[in-house]
C-alpha positions in Angstrom: 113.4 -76.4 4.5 111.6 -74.3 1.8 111.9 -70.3 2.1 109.9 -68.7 4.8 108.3 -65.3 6.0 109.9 -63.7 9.3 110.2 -64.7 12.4 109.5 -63.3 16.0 111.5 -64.4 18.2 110.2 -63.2 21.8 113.0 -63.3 24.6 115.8 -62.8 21.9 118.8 -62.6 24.3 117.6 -65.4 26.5 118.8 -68.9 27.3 116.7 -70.4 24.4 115.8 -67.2 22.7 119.3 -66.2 21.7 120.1 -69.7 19.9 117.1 -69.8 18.2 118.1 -66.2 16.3 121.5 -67.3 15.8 120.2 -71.0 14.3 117.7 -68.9 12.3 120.0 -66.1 11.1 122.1 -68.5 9.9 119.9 -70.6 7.9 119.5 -67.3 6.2 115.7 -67.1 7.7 114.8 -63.0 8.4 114.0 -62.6 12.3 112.3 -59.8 14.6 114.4 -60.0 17.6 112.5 -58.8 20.9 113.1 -57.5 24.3 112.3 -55.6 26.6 115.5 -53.2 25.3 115.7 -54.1 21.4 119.5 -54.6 22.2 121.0 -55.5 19.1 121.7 -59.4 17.6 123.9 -59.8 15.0 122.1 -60.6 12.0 118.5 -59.7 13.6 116.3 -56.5 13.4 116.1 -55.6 16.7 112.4 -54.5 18.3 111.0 -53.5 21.5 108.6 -55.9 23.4 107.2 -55.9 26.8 104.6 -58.7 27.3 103.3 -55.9 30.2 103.2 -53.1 27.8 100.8 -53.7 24.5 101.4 -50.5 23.0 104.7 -52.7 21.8 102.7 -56.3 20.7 101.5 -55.1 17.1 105.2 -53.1 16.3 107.0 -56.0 17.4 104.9 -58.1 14.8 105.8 -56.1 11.8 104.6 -58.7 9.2 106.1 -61.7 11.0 104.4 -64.6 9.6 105.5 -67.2 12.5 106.8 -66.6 16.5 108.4 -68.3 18.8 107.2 -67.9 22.3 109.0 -67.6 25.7 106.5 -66.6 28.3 106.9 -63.7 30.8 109.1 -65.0 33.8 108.2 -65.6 36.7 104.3 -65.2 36.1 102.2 -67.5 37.6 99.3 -66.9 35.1 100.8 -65.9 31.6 97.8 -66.4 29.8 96.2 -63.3 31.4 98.8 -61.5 28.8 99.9 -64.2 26.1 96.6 -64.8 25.1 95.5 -61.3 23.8 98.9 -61.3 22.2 98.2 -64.5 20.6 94.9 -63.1 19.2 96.4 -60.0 18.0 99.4 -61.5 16.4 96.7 -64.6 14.2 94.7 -61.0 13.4 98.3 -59.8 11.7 98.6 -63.0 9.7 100.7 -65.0 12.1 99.7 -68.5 11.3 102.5 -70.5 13.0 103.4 -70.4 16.7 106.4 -72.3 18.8 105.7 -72.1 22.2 108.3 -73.0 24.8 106.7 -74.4 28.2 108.2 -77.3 30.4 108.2 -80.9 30.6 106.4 -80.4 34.2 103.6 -78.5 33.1 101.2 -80.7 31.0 98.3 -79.3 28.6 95.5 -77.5 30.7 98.5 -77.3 33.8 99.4 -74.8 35.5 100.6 -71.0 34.0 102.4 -71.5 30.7 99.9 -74.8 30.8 97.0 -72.8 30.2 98.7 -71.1 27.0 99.3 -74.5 25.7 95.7 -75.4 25.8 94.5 -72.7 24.0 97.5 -72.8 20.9 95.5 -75.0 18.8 92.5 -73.1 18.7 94.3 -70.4 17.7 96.7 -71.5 14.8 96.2 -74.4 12.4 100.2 -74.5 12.4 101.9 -74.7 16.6 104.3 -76.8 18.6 105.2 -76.5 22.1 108.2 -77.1 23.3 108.3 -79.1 26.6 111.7 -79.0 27.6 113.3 -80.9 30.7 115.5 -79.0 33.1 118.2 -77.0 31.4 121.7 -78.1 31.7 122.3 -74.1 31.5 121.0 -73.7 35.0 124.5 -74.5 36.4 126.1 -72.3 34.3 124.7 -69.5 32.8 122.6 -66.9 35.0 120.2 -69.1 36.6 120.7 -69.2 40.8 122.1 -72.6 40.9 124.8 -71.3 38.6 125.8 -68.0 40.4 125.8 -70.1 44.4 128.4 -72.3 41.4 130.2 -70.1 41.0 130.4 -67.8 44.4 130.4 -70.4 46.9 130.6 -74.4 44.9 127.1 -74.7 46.6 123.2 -74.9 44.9 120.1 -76.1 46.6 117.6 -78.1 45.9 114.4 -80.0 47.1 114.3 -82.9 44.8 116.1 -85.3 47.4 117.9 -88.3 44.9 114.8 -87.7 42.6 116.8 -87.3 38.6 116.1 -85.5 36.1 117.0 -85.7 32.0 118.8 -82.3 31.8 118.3 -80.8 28.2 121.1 -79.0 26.5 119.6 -75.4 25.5 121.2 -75.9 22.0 119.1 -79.2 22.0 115.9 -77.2 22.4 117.1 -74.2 20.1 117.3 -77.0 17.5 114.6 -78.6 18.1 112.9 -74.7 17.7 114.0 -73.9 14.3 112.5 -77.3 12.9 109.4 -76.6 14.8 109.2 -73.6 13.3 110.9 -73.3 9.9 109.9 -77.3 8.3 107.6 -77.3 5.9 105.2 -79.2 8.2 104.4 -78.3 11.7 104.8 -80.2 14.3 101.1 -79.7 15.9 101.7 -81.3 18.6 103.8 -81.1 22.0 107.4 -82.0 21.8 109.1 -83.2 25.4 112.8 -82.8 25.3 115.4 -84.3 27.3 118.9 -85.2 27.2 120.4 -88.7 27.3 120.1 -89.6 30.2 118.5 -88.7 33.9 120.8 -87.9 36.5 120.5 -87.0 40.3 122.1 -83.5 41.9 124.3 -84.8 43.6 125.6 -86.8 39.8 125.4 -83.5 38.9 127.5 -81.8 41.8 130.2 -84.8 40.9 130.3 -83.9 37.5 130.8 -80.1 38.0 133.8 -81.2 40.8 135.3 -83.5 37.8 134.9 -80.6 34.9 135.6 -77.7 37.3 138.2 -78.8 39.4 136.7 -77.3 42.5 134.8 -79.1 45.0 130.8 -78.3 44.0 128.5 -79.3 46.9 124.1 -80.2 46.6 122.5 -79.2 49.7 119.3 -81.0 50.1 116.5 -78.8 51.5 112.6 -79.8 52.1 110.4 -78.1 49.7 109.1 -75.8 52.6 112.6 -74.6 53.3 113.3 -74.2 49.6 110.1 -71.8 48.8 111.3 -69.8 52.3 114.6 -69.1 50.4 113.4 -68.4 47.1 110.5 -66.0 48.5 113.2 -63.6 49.0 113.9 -63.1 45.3 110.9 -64.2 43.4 107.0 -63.5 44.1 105.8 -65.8 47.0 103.3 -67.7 45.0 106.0 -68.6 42.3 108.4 -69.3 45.0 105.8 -71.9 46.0 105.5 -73.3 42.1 108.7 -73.6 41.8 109.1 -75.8 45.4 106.5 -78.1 44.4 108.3 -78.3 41.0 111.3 -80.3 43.4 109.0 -81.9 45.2 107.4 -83.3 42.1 111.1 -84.1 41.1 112.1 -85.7 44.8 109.1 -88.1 43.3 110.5 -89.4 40.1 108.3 -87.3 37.8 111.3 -85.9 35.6 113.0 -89.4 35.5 112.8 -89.9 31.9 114.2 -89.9 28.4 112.5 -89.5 24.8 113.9 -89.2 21.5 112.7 -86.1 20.5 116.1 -84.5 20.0 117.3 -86.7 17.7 113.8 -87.8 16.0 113.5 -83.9 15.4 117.0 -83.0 14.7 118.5 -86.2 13.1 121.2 -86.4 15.6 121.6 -87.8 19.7 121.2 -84.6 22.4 124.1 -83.5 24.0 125.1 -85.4 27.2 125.7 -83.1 30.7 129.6 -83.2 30.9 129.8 -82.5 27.1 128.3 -79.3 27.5 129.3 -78.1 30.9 133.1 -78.7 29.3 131.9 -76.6 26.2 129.9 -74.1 28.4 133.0 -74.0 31.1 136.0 -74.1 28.1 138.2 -71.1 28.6 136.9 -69.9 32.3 
């Protein structure tokens, strides 16, 4: 890797966000850390960013020559405010952009799908990121981790449908290449781990790891968005079902090589890093 500018890094304290500074800082790259809060990261300038506020778009840029992009959450159309961003930011001399969507959402899909279309018409150096299911969700913050940890109980709708969880790490990885090679990628990048597995594999493996019993209730897709509709907007609540239902089908039962043709090394398999993730609690 040759010496670059600085890096944005948009959702600085999140799942992917957070090892992407920390991989960055590291390699000794400068980085613009955003959030909503500018709360500080070691080794990072902190900066306020609201993707709902623009007043904060053209501070947050402050001369960054390449950003990495985690789109608003829980938005079903993102474009509606990543897309004047995107403008603003080539305008400021931005001329390479990482943007992290979702192995389910292809070019032209839905929400983050429509950012993806537009990427290349916007910067002669971009990736997006096209991660499978995180291996984080069960046990970090996401929902399936707190009913983990409250009750040994998450829900899903994706019947015995698998999925090729990705370790977060993986895709943080995967990011700094993507962002910091000489080359860019300029193209989309679908991440997996090493292998696909079913929730109820995963339930067994969480038992094994954690000791205590950890159940997979299977709920239709319809009962799933009812549930979720109580803590995100209805229409993503509804995304998100079909998301399962799309799963209970065999769409996310898949590997690549990505990981390791990016990175040089295999992705991390689903009991390695729930005992990494788990070590200590």
């Amino acid at each position: 890797m040759t010496a670059i500018g600085t890096t944005l890094v948009i959702g600085a304290t999140g799942t992917t966000g957070s090892r992407t500074v920390a991989r960055l800082v590291a390699a000794g790259h400068p980085v613009r850390a955003a959030g909503r809060r500018a709360a500080p990261v070691p080794g990072a300038r902190p900066v306020r960013f609201d993707w709902y506020d623009a007043t904060t778009h053209e501070a947050a840029l402050g001369g960054a020559d390449r950003v990495y992009l985690v789109p608003p959450v829980g938005d079903t159309d993102p474009a509606a405010v990543m897309l004047p961003f995107l403008r603003l930011a080539r305008a400021a001399g931005v001329h390479r952009a990482v943007l992290l969507s979702s192995s389910a959402v292809p070019e032209g899909g839905p929400a983050v799908g429509q950012v993806h279309r537009e990427l290349p018409g916007l910067f002669d150096q971009w990736a997006v990121l096209r991660p499978s299911w995180f291996m984080q969700n069960f046990t970090g913050d996401h929902a399936h981790a707190t009913g983990i940890r409250r009750d040994g109980v998450f829900w899903t709708a994706t019947g015995s449908g698998r999925v090729a969880f990705v370790d977060a790490d993986d895709i943080a990885a995967v990011a700094v290449r993507a962002l910091t090679d000489d080359h860019a990628p300029n193209t989309d990048l679908v991440l997996t781990g090493p292998e696909p597995l079913a929730h109820d594999e995963v339930a067994a493996i969480l038992t094994r790891v954690g000791g205590r019993p950890v159940v997979h209730r299977a709920l239709t897709p319809e009962e799933l968005g009812a549930r979720l509709a109580s803590v995100v907007p209805p229409d993503f609540a509804v995304l998100l079902a079909d998301l399962d239902r799309a799963i209970a089908q065999g769409a996310e039962d898949r590997t690549t090589d990505t990981v390791e043709r990016v990175t040089g090394r295999p992705p991390h398999g689903f009991r390695e890093v729930v005992e990494r993730e788990w070590a200590g609690h």
